[in-house]
C-alpha positions as CSV (number, residue, x, y, z in Angstrom):
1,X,-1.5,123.8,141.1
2,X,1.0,121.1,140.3
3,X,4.2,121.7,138.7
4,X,6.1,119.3,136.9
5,X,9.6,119.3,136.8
6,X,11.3,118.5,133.6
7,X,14.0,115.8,132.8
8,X,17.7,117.7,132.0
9,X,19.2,116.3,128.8
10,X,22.8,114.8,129.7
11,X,25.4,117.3,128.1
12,X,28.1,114.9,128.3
13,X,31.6,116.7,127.2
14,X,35.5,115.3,126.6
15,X,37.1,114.2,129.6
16,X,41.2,115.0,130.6
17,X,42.3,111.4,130.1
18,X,40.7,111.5,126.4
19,X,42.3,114.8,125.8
20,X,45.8,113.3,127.0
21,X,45.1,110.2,125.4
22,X,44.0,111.7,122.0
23,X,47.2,113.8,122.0
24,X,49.5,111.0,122.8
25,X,48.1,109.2,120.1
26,X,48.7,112.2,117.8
27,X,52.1,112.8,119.2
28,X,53.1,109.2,118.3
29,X,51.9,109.4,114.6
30,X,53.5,112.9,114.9
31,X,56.9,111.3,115.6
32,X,56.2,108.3,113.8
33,X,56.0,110.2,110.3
34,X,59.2,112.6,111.2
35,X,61.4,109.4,111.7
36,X,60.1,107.6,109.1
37,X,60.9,111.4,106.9
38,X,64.4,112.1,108.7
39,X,65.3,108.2,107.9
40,X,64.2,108.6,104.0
41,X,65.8,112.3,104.2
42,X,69.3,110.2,105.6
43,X,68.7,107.6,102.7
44,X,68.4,109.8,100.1
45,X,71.0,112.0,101.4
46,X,73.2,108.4,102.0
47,X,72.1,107.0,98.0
48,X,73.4,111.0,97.0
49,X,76.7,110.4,98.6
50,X,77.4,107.2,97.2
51,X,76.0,107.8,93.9
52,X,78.6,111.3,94.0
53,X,81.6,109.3,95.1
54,X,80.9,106.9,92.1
55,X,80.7,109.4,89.9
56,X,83.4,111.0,91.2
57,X,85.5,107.3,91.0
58,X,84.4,107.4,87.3
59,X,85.9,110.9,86.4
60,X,89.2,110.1,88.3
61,X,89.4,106.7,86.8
62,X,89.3,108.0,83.6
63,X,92.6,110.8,84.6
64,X,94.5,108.7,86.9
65,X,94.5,105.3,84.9
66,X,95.2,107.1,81.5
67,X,98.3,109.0,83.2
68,X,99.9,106.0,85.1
69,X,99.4,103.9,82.2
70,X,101.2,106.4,79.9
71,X,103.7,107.3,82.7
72,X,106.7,104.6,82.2
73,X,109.2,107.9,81.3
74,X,109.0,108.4,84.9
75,X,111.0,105.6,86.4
76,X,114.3,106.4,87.0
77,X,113.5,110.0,86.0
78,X,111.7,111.4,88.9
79,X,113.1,111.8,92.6
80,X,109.7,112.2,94.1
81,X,109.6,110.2,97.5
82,X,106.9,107.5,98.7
83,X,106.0,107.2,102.7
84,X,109.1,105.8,104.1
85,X,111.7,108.4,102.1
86,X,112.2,106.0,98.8
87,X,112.7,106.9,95.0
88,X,109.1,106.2,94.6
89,X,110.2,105.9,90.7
90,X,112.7,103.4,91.8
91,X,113.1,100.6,88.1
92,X,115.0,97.4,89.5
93,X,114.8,96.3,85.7
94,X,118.3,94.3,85.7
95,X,117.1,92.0,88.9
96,X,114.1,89.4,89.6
97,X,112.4,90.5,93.0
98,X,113.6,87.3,94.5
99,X,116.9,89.2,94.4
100,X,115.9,92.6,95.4
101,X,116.3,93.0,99.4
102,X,112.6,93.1,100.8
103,X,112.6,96.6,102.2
104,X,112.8,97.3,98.7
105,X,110.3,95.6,96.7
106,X,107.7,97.5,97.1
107,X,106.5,101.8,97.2
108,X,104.1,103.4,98.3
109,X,103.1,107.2,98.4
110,X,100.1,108.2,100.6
111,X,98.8,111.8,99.5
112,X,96.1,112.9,102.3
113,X,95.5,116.3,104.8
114,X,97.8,114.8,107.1
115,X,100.5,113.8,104.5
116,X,103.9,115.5,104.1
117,X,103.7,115.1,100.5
118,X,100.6,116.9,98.8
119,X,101.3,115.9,95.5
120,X,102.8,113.8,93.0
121,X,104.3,114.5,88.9
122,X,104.6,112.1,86.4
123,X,105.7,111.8,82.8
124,X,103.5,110.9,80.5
125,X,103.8,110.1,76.9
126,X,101.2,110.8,74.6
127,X,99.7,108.2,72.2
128,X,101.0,110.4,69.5
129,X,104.3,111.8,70.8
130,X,107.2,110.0,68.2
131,X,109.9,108.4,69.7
132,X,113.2,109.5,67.5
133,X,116.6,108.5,67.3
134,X,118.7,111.7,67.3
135,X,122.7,112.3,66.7
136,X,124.5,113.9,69.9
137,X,127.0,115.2,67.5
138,X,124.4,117.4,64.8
139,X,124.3,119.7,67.9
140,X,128.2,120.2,67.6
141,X,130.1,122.6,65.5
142,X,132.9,120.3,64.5
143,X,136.4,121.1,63.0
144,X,139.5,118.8,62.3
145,X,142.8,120.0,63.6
146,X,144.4,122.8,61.5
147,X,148.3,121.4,61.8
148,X,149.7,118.6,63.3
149,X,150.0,118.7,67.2
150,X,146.9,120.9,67.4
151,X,143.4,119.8,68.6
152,X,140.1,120.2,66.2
153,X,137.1,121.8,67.4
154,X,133.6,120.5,68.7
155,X,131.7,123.1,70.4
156,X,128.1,122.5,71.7
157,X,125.8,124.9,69.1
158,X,122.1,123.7,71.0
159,X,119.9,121.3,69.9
160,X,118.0,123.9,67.4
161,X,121.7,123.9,65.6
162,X,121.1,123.8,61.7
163,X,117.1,123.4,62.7
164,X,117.7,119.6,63.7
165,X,114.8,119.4,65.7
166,X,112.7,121.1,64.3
167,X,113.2,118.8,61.0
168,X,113.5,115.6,63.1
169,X,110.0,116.4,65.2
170,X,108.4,118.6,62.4
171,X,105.0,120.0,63.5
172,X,105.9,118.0,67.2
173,X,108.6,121.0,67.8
174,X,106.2,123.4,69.7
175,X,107.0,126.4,71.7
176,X,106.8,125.1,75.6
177,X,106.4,121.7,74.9
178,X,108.6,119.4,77.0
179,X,111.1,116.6,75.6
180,X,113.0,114.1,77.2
181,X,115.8,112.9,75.8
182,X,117.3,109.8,76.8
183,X,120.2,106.8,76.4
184,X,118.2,103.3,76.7
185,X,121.2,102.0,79.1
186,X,120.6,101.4,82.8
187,X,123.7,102.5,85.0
188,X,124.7,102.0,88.3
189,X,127.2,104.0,89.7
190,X,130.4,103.2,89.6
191,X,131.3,100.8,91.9
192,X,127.9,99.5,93.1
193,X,127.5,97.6,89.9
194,X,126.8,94.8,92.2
195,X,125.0,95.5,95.3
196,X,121.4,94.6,94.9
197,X,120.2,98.1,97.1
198,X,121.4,100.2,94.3
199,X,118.3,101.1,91.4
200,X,119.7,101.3,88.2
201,X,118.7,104.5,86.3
202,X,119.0,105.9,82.1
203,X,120.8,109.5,81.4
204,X,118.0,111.4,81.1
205,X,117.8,114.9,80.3
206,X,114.5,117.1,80.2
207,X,114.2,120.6,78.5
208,X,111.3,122.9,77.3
209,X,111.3,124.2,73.6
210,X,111.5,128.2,74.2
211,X,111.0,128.8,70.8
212,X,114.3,127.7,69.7
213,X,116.1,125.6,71.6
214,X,115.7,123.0,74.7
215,X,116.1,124.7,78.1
216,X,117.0,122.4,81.8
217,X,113.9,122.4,83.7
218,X,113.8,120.5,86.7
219,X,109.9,120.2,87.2
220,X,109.8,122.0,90.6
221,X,112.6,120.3,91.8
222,X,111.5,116.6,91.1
223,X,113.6,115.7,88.1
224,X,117.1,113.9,88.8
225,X,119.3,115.6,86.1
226,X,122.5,113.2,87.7
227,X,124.5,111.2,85.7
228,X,123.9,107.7,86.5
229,X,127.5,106.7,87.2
230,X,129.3,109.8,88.7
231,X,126.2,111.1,90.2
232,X,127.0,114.7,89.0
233,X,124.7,116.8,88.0
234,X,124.4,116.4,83.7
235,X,121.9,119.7,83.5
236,X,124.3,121.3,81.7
237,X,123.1,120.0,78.0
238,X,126.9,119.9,76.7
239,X,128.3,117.8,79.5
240,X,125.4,115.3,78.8
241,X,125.8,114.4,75.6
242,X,129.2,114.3,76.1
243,X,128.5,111.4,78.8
244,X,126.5,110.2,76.4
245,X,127.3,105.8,76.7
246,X,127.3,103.8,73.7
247,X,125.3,100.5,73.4
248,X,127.0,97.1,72.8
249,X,130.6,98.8,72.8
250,X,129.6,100.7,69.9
251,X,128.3,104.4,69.0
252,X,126.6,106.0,71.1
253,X,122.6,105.8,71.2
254,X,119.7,109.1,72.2
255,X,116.5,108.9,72.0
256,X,114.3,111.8,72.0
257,X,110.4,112.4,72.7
258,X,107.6,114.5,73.7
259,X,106.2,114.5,77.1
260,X,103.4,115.7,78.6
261,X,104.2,116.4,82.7
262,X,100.9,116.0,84.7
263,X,100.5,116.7,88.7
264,X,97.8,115.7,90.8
265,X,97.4,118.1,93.6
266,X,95.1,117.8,97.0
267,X,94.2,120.9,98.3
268,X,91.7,122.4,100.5
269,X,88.3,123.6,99.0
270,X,87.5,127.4,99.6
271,X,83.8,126.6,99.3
272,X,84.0,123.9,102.5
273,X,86.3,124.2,104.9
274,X,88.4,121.0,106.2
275,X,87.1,118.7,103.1
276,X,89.7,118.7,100.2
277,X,89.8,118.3,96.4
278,X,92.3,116.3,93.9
279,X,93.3,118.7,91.3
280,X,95.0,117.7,87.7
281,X,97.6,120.0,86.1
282,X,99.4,119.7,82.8
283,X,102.0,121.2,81.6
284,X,101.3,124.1,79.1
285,X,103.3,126.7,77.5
286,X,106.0,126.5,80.0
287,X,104.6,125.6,82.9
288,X,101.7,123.3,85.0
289,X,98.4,125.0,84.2
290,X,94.6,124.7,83.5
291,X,93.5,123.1,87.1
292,X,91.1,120.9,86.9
293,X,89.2,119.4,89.5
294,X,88.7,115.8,88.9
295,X,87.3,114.5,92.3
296,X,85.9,115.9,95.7
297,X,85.3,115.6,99.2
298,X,88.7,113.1,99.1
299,X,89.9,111.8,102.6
300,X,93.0,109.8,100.4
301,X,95.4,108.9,97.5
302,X,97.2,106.1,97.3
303,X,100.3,105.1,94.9
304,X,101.5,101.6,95.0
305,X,104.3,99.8,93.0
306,X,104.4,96.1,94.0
307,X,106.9,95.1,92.6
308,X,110.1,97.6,92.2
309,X,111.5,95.3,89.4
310,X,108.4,96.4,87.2
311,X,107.5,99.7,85.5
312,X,103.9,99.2,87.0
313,X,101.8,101.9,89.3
314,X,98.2,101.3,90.8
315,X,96.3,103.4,92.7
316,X,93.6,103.2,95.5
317,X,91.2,106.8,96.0
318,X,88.9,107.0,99.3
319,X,86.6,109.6,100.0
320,X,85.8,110.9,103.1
321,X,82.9,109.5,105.2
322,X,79.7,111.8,105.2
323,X,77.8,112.8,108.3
């Protein structure tokens, strides 16, 4: 009996090096596609960034570049300090720069995490604040000597004596509003009329309407109350417009307006650690209030004057890198 053996079908399977090489392939693609997702994740994530920080320029723009526009009240008024220790508020009004010494001629105040100086005031006026021409002597009680040999009488009686202000600013005289009051003389004091170092400054005086009268308030400690030419304090509202000059050898000249103080603040931000904020303030009702948060994530700001001789601030605002 024969027997015939039968032809086995070839089972042919996948061999290692096609498993290894399939799976490099795969890996590649694999990698391929989570680079090309991590780089658009990191260009989306860069395009965020950039369009927040514009957005962010935009809203400071709009704070910073109305208040230093509207802030020419400050100059001379303010003792606030730049970088290297200066009256960053420093008017050389009565010199041409070629004349100022050039240490001088310029300002600038850095406000950053590593800055000494956190924040910075200024005096702003209002579009709509009135500008008035007031008498020092409608705040005095005076009387002409009884008798011969005697003195007469003029005792300070506030600047709410007879309602003056209130009928010279009208619906401007508001309860914790702030007014400056002014003579538009520069000074020097006396005996540096001439040396060039020496910033002339106005008598200024600023006080808050308490619902009556005008009370000293120094801002926090950043408002120079001194009499241009003795350099003693004039806080005390009698001795001021006592010392009040007159203009062209005259009578004497004050001018009085609203203000509106405003600080810019950079603190930390309790939601992220170690990345900081620029905060607004305004004063209200006796004090700086309602916060506002006008830019984040701020690695710098910068205040620049130029030129010392002009009443002109810019500013420069950098925001920190992102990783």
């Amino acid at each position: 009996m024969m027997k015939f053996a039968l032809p086995i079908r070839s089972r042919r399977g996948v061999t290692l090096t096609e498993v290894v090489m399939t799976t490099g392939i795969g890996l590649i693609v694999v990698v391929a596609l989570m680079y090309m997702f991590l780089d658009n994740t990191q260009r989306v994530r860069n395009i965020t960034a950039k369009l927040e920080d514009r957005m962010t320029g935009v809203v400071i723009d709009q704070f910073l570049w109305r208040d230093l526009s509207q802030a020419a009240l400050s100059f001379g008024a303010l003792t606030i300090k730049d970088d290297e220790g200066r009256d960053l508020f420093d008017l050389y009004m009565d010199a041409e720069i070629s004349n100022i010494p050039t240490n001088l001629r310029t300002r600038t105040l850095t406000i950053s995490p590593t800055s000494k100086i956190k924040e910075v005031t200024f005096l702003t006026s209002p579009t709509d604040a009135p500008l008035k021409m007031i008498d020092p002597a409608a705040m005095y009680l005076s009387q002409p000597p009884t008798a011969l040999g005697t003195s007469g009488k003029l005792e300070f009686r506030g600047f709410q004596y007879l309602d003056y202000m209130k009928n010279l600013f009208g619906s401007h005289w508001v309860k914790g509003d702030a007014f400056l009051l002014f003579a538009p003389v520069w000074l020097k004091p006396a005996g540096k009329t001439q040396d060039p170092t020496v910033p002339p400054r106005q008598p200024s005086w600023l006080g808050i309407h308490d619902g009556n009268t005008l009370l000293a308030n120094n801002l926090g400690g950043v408002f120079d109350y001194r009499f241009p030419i003795d350099q003693v304090s004039a806080q005390d509202p009698d001795r001021f417009l006592r010392l009040a000059p007159p203009v062209g050898g005259a009578s004497v000249m004050m001018m009085a307006t609203k203000v509106v103080p405003v600080r810019y603040t950079l603190r930390e931000r309790a939601s992220v650690k170690g990345t900081y904020e620029l905060v607004r303030s305004t004063w209200t009702n006796s004090a700086f209030q309602s916060p506002m948060v006008v830019g984040v994530d701020i690695e710098q700001l910068i205040i620049r004057r130029r030129a010392t001789n002009l009443a002109i601030l810019s500013y420069e605002v950098t925001f920190r890198k992102r990783p």
